[in-house]
C-alpha positions in Angstrom: 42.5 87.2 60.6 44.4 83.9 61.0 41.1 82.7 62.4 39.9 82.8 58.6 42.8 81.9 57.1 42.6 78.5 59.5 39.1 78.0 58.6 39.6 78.0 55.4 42.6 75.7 55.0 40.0 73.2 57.4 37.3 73.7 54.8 39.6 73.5 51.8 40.9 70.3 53.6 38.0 68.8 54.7 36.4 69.4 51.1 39.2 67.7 49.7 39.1 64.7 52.1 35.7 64.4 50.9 36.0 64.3 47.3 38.9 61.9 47.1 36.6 59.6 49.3 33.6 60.1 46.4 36.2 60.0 43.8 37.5 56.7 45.1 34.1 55.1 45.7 33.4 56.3 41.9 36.4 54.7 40.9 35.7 51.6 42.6 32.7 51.0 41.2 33.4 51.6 37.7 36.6 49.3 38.0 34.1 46.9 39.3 31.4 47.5 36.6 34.3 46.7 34.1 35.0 43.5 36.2 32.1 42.2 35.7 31.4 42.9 32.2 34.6 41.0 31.9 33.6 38.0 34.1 30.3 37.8 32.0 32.2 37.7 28.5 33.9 35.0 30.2 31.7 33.5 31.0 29.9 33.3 28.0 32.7 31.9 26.3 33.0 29.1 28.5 29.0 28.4 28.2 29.4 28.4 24.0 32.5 26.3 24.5 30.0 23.7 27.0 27.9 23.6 24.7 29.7 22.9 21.5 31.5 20.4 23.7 28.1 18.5 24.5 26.7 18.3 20.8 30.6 16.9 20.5 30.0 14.1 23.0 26.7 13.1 21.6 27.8 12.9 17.9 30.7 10.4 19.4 28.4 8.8 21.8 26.3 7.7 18.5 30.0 7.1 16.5 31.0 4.4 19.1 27.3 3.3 19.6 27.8 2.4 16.1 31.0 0.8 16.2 29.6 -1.0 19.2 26.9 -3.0 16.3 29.7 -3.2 13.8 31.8 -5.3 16.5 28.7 -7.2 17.7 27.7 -8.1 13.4 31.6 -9.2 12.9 31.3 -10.9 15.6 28.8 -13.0 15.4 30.3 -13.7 11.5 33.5 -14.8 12.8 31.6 -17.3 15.5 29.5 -18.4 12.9 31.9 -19.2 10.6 34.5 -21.0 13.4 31.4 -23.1 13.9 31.4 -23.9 10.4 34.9 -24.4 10.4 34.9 -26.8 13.3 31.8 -29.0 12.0 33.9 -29.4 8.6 31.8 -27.4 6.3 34.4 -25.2 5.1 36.7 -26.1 2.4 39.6 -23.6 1.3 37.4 -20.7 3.1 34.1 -21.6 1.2 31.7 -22.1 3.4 28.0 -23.5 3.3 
């Protein structure tokens, strides 16, 4: 009789051991599924936020691209013109 009632307790035991084991491997793997899902939202963020971040850059490449010819046309007016002024062309600002 206490030969049963030690097998059992050993079953009961052992049947424990391995469900917590399955359990914890089940657990494991969900937490890691959620992980994940969580890296890839994440991620996407930071690929949208790239992104808008390039079109960004370009439109202010082309802003100071623009600038860049604005300076150079201003330029080019204000040697012109101190030509102009040192030749003796220019009276009171009115140059010809």
């Amino acid at each position: 009789m206490n030969n049963d009632i030690i097998i059992t307790g050993i079953f009961s035991f052992v049947g424990t051991l391995v469900g917590f084991i399955f359990g914890l491997r089940r657990k494991n793997a969900e937490t890691d599924k959620i992980v994940l899902e969580n890296v890839k939202g994440v991620i996407e963020v930071y690929t949208q936020t790239i992104e808008d971040m390039k079109k960004e850059i370009q439109e202010l490449k082309k802003e100071i691209k623009d600038y860049r010819e604005c300076i150079d046309k201003l330029e080019e007016e204000l040697h012109t013109f101190k030509r102009k002024m040192e030749k003796g062309n220019c009276k009171d600002g009115d140059c010809e």
